[in-house]
N, C-alpha and C positions, 0 to 999 in steps of 0.2 A: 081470410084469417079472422077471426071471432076474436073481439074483443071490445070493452067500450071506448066511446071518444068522451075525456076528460077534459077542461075546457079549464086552465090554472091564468088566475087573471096577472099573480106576479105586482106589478105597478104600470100604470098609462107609458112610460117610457120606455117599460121592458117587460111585453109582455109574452108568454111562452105558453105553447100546448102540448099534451100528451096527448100523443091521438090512437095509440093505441097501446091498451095495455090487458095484456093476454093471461088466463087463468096460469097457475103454477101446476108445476106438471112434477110431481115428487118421483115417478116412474122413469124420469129422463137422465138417470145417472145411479151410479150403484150404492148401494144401501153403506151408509158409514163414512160415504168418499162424496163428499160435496165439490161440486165444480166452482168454477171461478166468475165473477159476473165480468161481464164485458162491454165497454164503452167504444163506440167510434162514432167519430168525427165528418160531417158529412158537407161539403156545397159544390152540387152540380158534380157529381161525382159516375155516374150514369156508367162508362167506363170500365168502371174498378169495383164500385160497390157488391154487385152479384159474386164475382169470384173469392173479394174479401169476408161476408157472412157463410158463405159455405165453407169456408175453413174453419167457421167460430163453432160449426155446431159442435163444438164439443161442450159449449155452455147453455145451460137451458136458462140463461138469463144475460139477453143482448141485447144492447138500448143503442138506436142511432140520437143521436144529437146531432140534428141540421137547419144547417142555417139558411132555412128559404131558399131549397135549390130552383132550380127553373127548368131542370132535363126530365130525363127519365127517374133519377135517385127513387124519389117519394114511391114509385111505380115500384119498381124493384125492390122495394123493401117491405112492401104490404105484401108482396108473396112472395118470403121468403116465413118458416111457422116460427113462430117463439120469437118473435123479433117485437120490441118497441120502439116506439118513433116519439120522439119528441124533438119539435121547432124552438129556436129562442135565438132572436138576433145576436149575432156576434160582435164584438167591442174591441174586445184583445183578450192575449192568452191566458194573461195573470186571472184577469177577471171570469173567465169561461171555465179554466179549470178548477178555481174558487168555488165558486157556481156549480160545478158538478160536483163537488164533493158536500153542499152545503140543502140542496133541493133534492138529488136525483135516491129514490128508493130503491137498495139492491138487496136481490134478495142472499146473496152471501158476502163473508166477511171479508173478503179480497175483491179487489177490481185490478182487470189488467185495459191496459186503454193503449187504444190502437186507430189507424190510420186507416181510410180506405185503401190507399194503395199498397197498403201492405197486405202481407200473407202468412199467417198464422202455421207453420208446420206443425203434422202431428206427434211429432216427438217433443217440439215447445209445449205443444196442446198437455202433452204427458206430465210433463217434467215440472210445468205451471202448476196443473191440480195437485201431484204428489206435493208438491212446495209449500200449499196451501193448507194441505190436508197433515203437515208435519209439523206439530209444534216444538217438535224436540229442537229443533233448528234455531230459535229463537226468533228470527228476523221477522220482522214487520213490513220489509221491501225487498225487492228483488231487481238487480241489474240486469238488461239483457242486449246484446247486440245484433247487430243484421248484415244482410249480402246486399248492398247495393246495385243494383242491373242497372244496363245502361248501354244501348247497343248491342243489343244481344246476350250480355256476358255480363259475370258478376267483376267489377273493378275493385277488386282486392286491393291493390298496392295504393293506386290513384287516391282510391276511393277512403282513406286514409283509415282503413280497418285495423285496429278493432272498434269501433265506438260504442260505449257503453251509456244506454239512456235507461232511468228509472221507468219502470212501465207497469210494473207488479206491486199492488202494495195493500194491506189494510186502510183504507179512506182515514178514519180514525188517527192516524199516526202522520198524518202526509198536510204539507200545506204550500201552496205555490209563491214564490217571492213574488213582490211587485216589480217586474217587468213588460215592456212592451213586447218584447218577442225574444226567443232561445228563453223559456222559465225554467228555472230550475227548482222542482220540488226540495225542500227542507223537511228533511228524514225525522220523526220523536224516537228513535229505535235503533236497533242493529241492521244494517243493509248490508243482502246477500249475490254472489252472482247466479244466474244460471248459464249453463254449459250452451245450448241449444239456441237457432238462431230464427230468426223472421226475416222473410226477405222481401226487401224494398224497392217497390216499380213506378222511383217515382217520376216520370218518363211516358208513363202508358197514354198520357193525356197528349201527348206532344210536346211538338219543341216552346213554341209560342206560349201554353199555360204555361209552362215550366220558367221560361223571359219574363211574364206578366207579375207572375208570381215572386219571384226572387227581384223584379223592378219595384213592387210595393214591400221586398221584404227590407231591402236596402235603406229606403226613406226610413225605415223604423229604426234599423240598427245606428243612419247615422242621428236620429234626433239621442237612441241610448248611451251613442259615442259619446255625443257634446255633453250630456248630462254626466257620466263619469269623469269626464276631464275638468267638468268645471267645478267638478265635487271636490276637486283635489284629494282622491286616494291611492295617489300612483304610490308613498309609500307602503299603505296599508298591501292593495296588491299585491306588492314585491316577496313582502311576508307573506301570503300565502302559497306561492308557488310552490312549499317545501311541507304544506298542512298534508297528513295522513287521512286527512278525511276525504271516501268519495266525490267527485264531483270540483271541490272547492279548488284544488290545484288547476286545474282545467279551465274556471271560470275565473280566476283568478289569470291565468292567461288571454282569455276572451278578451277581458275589458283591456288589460296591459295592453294588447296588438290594435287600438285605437290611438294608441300614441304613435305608429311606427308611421315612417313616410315610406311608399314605394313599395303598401303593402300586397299591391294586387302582382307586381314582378315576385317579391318574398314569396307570395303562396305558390305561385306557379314553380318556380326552381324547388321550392319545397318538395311538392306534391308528386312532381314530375321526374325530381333526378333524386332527390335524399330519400323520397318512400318509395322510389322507380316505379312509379306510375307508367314509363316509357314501356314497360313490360308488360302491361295491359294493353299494349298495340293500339290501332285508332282510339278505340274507347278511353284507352288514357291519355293520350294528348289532349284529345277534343275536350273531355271532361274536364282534365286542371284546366283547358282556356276558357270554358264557361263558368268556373268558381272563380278563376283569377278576374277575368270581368266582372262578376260580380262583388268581387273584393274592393275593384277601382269604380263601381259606382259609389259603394259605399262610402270609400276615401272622398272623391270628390265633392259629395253630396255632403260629408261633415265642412270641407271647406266653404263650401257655398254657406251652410249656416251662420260660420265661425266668422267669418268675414263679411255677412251680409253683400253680396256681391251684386241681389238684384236693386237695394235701394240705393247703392253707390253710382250703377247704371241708369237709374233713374234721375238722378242729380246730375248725372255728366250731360244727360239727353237734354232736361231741362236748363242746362248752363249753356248748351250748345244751340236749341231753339230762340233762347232770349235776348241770341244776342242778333236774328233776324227777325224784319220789321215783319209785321201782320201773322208773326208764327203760331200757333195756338202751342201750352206747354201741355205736358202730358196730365191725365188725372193721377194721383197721388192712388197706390193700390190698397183695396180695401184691410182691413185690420191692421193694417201700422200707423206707428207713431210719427 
């Protein structure tokens, strides 16, 4: 693939490269109707990557962002044509999707931003550009939902369909809240839906990424637990439950459901009997019992904060050595008080 290696110094702490960026090809779409640019998100992705850009060509402007894979990725994506690569360590979400709306050059006025393991269908592919290409419409973002697979089979019921995530939007009008994980972009405009769906596999890697992954996702949501709760906004919350705006009712739920006790049984009987997940057959059982676990890491792991449990045990070990002759007491763990 022909293009130059740009070499962007960024800062000593965070420093990022474009390593390929490819001539503009004004023949790769039809005269009047401008496509959409396209972002996706890469590490060790080897798997998924290949099948995900062949859905994208319908954009002659598609940028991975990877974060230092170690597989095949980088490989895969140098031939595939029109494709740019840029590297830049990742931190967290707020700050990454920040970051791409604040460095990355597109060449049109919409970005839709997607996931290696997902799949771009050519009627989204459609209904995206027409979207983009209609001002009459007003809107500045677009909601879109997907089919989550999962043993085979898309889990409709389980899989708590419809869910609707921002993914389409003018850069310009879009800004990500400050959170550690689940960000939700804050819309300057009217936000529209689209009909058409993308379907999500996120599974293709195996069971264990999918453990590993949702293990480190857990630690984040419960440090964003403990930070809502001790912000004291549960009334604030309560009022939004009943807000008309996108999104806000939703998230506004998010944070409320870090108050509840007993939330990983809650999600399960939810998932499983009230949106009869039970009628996605194995796939829906198995599935609510790996959200429900991962629901009761999260619970647990807010308590272990909340209650500091390991330096409690550390003081009971060190009460219990001291009080035998010749016992060494344990070392005090690094970074506390």
């Amino acid at each position: 693939m022909s293009g130059t290696r740009t070499q962007h110094a960024g800062t000593r702490e965070d420093p990022w490269m474009e390593l390929e960026a490819p001539a503009y090809d004004p023949a790769s779409h039809a005269p009047g109707r401008r496509p959409v640019s396209v972002l996706v998100r890469t590490r060790n992705e080897e798997v998924n990557i290949g099948d995900c850009l062949r859905a994208l060509a319908f954009s002659d402007d598609v940028i991975v962002l990877d974060s230092f894979s170690t597989d095949r990725t980088l490989e895969i994506v140098r031939s595939m044509p029109r494709v740019r690569l840029i590297q830049k360590t990742f931190r967290n979400e707020s700050e990454q999707f920040n970051w791409i709306l604040d460095n990355i050059r597109l060449k049109h006025g919409w970005l839709y931003l997607c996931d290696a393991d997902e799949r771009v269908s050519p009627e989204l592919a459609e209904e995206m550009v027409s979207a983009a290409n209609d001002p009459g419409r007003g809107h500045v973002a677009y909601r879109v939902r997907y089919k989550n697979m999962f043993m085979g089979r898309w889990v409709r019921r389980g899989g708590m369909y419809p869910v609707w995530i921002i993914r389409l939007f003018r850069p310009d009008k879009i800004r990500y809240e400050d959170r550690s994980i689940n960000v939700h972009p804050i819309v300057h405009g009217s936000l529209g839906d689209l009909r058409e769906h993308f379907v999500h596999y996120s599974f293709n890697k195996g069971l264990t990424p999918w453990f590993n992954k949702h293990n480190s996702y857990s630690d984040l949501e419960a440090r964003e637990a403990v930070r809502v709760i001790q912000s004291g906004a549960f009334g604030a919350r309560l009022g939004q439950l009943f807000s008309r705006r996108p999104g806000v009712a939703r998230r506004a739920l998010k944070d409320l459901s870090f108050y509840l006790r007993l939330r990983a049984l809650a999600r399960f009987l939810y998932m499983y009997f009230v949106r009869l997940g039970l009628l996605d057959g194995k796939a829906g059982f198995h599935y609510a019992a790996m959200i429900s676990m991962y629901e009761y890491w999260i619970e647990i792991k807010i308590l272990e904060q909340r209650k500091s449990w390991r330096d409690r045990t550390e003081a009971k070990v060190a009460a219990m050595l001291g009080d035998m002759p010749g016992a060494q007491r344990p070392r005090p763990a690094e970074g506390r008080a």
